[in-house]
C-alpha positions in Angstrom: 0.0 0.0 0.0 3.1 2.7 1.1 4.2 1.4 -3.0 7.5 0.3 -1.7 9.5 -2.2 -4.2 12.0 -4.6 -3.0 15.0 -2.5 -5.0 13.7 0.6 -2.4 13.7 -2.0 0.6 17.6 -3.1 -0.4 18.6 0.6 -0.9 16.9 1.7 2.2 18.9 -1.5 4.3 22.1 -0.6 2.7 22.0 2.9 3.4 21.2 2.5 7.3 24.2 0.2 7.3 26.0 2.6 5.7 25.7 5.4 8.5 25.9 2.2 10.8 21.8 2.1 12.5 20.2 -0.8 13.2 18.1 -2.5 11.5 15.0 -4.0 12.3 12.5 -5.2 9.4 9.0 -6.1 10.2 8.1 -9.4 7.9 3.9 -9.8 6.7 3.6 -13.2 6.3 0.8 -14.6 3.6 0.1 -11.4 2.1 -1.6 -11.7 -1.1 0.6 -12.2 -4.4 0.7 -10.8 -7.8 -0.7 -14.6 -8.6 -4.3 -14.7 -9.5 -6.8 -17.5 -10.2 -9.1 -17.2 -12.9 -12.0 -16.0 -10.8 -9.5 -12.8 -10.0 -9.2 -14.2 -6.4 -5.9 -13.2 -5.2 -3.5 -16.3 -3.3 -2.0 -15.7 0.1 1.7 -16.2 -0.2 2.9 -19.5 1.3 5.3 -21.3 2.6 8.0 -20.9 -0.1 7.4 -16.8 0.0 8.6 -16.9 3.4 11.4 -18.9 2.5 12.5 -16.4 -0.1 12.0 -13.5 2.5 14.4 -15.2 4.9 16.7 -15.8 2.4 16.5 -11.9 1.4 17.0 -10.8 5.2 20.0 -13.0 5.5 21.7 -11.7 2.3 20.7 -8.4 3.4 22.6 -8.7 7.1 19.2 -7.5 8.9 20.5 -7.9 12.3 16.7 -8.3 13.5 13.1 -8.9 12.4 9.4 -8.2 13.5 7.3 -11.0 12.7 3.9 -10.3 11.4 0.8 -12.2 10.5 -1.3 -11.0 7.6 -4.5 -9.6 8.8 -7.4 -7.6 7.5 -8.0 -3.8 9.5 -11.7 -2.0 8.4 -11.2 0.7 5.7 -8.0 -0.4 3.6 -6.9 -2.1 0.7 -7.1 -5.4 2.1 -10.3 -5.1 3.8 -11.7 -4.3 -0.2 -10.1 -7.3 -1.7 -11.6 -9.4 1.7 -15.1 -8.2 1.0 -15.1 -8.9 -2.6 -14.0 -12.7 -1.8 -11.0 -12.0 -3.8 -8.2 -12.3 -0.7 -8.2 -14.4 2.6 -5.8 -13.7 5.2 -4.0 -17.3 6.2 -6.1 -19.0 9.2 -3.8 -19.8 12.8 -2.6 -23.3 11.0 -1.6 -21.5 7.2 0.4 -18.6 9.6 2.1 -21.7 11.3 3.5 -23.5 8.1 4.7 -19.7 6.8 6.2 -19.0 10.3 8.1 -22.3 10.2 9.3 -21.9 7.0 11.0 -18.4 7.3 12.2 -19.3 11.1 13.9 -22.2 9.0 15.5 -20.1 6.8 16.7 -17.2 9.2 20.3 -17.0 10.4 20.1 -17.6 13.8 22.1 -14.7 15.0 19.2 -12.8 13.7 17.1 -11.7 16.5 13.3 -11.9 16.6 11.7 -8.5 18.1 7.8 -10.1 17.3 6.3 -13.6 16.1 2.7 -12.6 15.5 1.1 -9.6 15.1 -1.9 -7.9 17.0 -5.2 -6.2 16.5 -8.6 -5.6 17.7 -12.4 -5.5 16.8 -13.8 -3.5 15.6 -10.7 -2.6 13.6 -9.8 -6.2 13.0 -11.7 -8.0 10.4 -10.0 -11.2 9.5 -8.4 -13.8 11.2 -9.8 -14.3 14.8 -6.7 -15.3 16.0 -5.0 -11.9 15.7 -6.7 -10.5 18.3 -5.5 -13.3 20.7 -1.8 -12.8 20.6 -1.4 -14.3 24.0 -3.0 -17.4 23.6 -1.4 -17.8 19.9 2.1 -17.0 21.9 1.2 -19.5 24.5 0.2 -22.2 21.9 4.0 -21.8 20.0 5.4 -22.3 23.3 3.7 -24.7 25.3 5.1 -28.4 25.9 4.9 -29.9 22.3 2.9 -33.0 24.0 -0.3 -31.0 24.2 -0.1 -30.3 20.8 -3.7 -30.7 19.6 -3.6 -32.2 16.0 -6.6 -30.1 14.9 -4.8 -26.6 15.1 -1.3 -28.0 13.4 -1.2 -30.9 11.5 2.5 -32.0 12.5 3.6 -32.0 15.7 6.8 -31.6 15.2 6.5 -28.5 13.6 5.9 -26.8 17.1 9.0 -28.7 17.8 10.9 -26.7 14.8 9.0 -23.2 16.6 10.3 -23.9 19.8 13.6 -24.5 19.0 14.0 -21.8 17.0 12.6 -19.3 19.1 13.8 -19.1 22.7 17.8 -18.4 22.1 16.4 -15.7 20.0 14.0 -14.1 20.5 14.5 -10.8 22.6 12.0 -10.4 25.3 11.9 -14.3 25.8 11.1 -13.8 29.7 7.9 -12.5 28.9 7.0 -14.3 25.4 5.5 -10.7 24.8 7.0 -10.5 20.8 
């Protein structure tokens, strides 16, 4: 929506590293793709976009990422391409196999500031689960033996979450990112 290309992403990294600031990029994962099906419904990119974002963030050097899940707020572009039927935001489980995908793919000395994003009704249209950030949190990090088949289909994947995220990310105490 800001129009901001990948080449403007790059040059905007390399000219923070350049005058030596921090950088900290905030990742949307499954947010809808050039791709289009015949009907014009728009697809939520999956599991191998995430990949290819993790990949760019480690060629990049980003020291540090913000993980977001794609969701749909009242009144923008999204929330237009929702209505029409032509974009779904990824449910708990599709935000799971994108988030395992691009933890997989991140260099592990970079930090994670955020795993899921937040909002509210009546702001928050679509997914549910965004506006339970504390029980999504509490799901990744629970005991992978109560793992209940119907939210993730492979129980190991929370495996794969949990052992990414604790040595990394930063305000582990309080699971608050």
């Amino acid at each position: 929506r800001r129009m901001h290309d990948l080449a403007c992403f790059e040059a905007a990294v390399r000219a923070l590293q350049a005058r030596a600031i921090r950088v900290c990029a905030h990742v949307i994962l499954g947010l809808p793709t050039p791709a289009t099906h015949p009907a014009g419904r728009l697809e939520a990119e999956g599991a191998a976009g995430a990949i290819a974002t993790a990949l760019l963030i480690a060629r990049l050097g980003v020291p540090a990422v913000k993980i977001h899940n794609a969701h749909v707020l009242e009144g923008t572009g999204l929330h237009a391409l929702y209505r029409a039927g032509r974009y779904q935001p990824p449910d708990l489980e599709g935000f799971l196999e994108r988030l395992i995908a691009f933890l997989s793919h991140l260099p592990e000395a970079v930090e994670i500031h955020r795993l899921v994003g937040e909002a509210s009704p009546p702001a928050l249209i679509a997914p549910a689960f965004t506006a339970e950030k504390g029980r999504t949190l509490a799901w990744i990090t629970r005991p992978s033996s109560t793992t209940s088949p119907s939210i993730c289909r492979r129980c190991s994947d929370r495996a794969t979450i949990q052992a990414e995220v604790p040595s990394r990310c930063v305000r582990e105490s309080s699971w608050n990112c």
